[in-house]
N, C-alpha and C positions, 0 to 999 in steps of 0.2 A: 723183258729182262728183269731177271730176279735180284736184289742187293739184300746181305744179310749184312743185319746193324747188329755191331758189337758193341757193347756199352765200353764205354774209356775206362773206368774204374769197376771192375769186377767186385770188390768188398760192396760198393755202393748196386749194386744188382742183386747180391744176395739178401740185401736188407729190404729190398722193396718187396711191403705187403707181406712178410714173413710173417705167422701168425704167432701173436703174442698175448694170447687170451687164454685161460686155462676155460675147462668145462663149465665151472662153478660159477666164473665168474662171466660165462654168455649164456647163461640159463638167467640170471637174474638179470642183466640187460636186457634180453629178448622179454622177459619176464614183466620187469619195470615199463618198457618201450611199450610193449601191449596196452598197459593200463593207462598209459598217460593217453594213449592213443585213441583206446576206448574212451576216454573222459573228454579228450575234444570232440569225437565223434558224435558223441550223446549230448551236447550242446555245452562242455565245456569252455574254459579258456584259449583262443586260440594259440599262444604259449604253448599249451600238450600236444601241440602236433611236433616236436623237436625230441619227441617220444622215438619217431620213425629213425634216427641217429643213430639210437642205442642198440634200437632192431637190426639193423643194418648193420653196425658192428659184431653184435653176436653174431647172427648170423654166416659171417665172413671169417671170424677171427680174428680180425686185425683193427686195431685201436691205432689213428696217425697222433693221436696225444699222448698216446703210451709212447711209443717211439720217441719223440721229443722230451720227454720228463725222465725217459729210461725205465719204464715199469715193464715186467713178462710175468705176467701171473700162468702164463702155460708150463706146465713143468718138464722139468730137462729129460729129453732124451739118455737112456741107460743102453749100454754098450754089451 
């Protein structure tokens, strides 16, 4: 038997994981994340492995800190 979940509040379904990253600004995460990542690698600070974060956010486009503070550096859709 199949059951389809409907979420209770529909506003709060469109916000989840909605991308709020402009281009610019997951080039230079993925960009950043690399380097901290290559510098733990290469016998860095254990600390630069929180590099993987940043990667992982570009990557995806969605920042759950941006959501919480209010920030969208992706630019608006034109009509």
């Amino acid at each position: 038997m199949l059951v389809k979940y409907e979420h209770p509040n529909e506003a709060a379904k469109e916000a989840i994981m909605k991308r709020n990253e402009g281009n610019l600004d997951r080039i230079v995460r993925v960009g950043g994340g690399a380097a901290l990542v290559a510098w733990a690698a290469l016998g860095g600070p254990v600390w630069a492995w929180i590099g993987l974060i940043p990667i992982a956010t570009g990557l995806i486009g969605f920042c759950p800190a941006y959501t919480l503070i209010g920030i969208n550096t992706c630019p608006m859709k034109k009509d």
